[in-house]
N, C-alpha and C positions, 0 to 999 in steps of 0.2 A: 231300817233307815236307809235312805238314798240318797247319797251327795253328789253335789252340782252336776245336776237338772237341770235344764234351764224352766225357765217360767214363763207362761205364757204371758203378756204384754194386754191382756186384755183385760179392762176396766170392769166389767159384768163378775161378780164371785163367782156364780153357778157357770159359766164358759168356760171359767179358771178351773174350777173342778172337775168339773167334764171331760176339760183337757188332760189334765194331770191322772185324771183315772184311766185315760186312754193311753195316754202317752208311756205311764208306766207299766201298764198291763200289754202293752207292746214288748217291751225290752224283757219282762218277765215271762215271755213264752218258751226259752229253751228250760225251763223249770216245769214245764208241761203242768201249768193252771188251767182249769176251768174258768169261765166269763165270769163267774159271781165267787168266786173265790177271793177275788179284791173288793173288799166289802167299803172301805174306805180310803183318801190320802186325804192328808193333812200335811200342810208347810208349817214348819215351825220357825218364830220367829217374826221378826216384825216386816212388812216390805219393803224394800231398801234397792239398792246397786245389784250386791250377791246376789246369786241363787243361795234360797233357802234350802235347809233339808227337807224330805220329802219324809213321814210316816208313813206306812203305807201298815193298814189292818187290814188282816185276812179272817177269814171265814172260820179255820179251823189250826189251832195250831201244829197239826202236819203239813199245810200251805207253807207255814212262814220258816220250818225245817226245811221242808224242800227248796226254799229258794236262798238259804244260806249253804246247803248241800252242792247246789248248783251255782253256785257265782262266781265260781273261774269259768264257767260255758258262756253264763250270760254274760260277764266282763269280754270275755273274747267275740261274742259274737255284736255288741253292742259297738258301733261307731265312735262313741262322744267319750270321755274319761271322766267315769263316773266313777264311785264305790260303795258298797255295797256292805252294811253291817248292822248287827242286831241291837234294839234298841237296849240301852243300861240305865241303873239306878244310878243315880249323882253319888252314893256308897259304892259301886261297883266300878265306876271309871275312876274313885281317889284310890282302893285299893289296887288296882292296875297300876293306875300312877307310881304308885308307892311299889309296887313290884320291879317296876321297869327301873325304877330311882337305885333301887338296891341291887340289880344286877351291874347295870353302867356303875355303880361304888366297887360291887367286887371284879367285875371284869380291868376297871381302874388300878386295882390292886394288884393286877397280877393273874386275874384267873380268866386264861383266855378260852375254855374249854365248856364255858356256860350257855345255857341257851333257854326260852322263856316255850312254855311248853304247857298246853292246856289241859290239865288233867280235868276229868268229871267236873266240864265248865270253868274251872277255878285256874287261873294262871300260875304257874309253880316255875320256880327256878331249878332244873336238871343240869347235869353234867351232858356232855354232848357224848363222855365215853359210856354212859348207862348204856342196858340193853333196854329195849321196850317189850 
C-alpha cells in the first residue's frame, strides 16, 4: 500500500490507471523491478478531496518483499512524502492496535525500557535491555 499519492485529476478511468501505473512504477525503481512486475494499482476508496491509497499488485511475491526491503531508499529517493507499507487484515491492524494499546499502559506505568519489535511478522512487546 501507498499513501498519499497524489491522483491524477483526469475524468477518463483507463488515463487514471495508466497514470497511476506509471507514476508508481516510477518511485519503485530503486527496488530494481522489472516493467511487468507491477501487474496492477488499485485506489481504494471512494473519490473524494484526499488522495486515496494506492494497492499496488505485483507479479510475484518476491516483488512486493523487495519493495518493502527497500523503502527507506525509495522514501529517500522520492520527492513527495509518501509512505510505504504492506497491506493487513482488518484482524491484523486490531491486533497491532491492541499491542500498541498495551505497551503505552505499561510504559504509563512505569516501564520506560519497552519497545514494540517485530518478531517472525508478529509485533511483540521486548525489553529494550534484551540481547537480540
Amino acid at each position: 500500500m501507498i499513501f498519499n499519492r497524489p491522483e491524477s485529476g483526469d475524468p477518463v478511468l483507463n488515463t487514471r490507471i495508466k497514470h497511476d501505473k506509471y507514476s508508481i512504477a516510477n518511485i519503485l525503481t530503486p527496488a530494481n523491478l522489472s516493467d511487468n512486475e507491477v501487474v496492477r494499482v488499485l485506489r481504494m476508496g471512494k473519490r473524494g478531496v484526499k488522495n486515496r491509497p494506492a494497492k499496488v499488485v505485483f507479479s510475484t511475491p518476491e516483488a512486493s518483499k523487495r519493495v518493502l526491503r527497500s523503502r527507506s531508499v525509495i522514501l529517500e529517493n522520492c520527492k513527495q512524502k509518501i509512505s510505504i507499507n504492506a497491506d493487513q487484515t482488518p484482524s491484523q491492524r486490531t491486533y497491532l492496535s491492541d499491542v500498541r494499546n498495551r505497551l503505552d499502559q505499561r510504559r504509563q506505568a512505569g516501564e520506560d525500557d519497552l519497545a514494540l519489535k517485530f518478531i517472525n511478522g508478529k509485533p511483540t512487546i521486548i525489553s529494550n535491555n534484551q540481547k537480540n
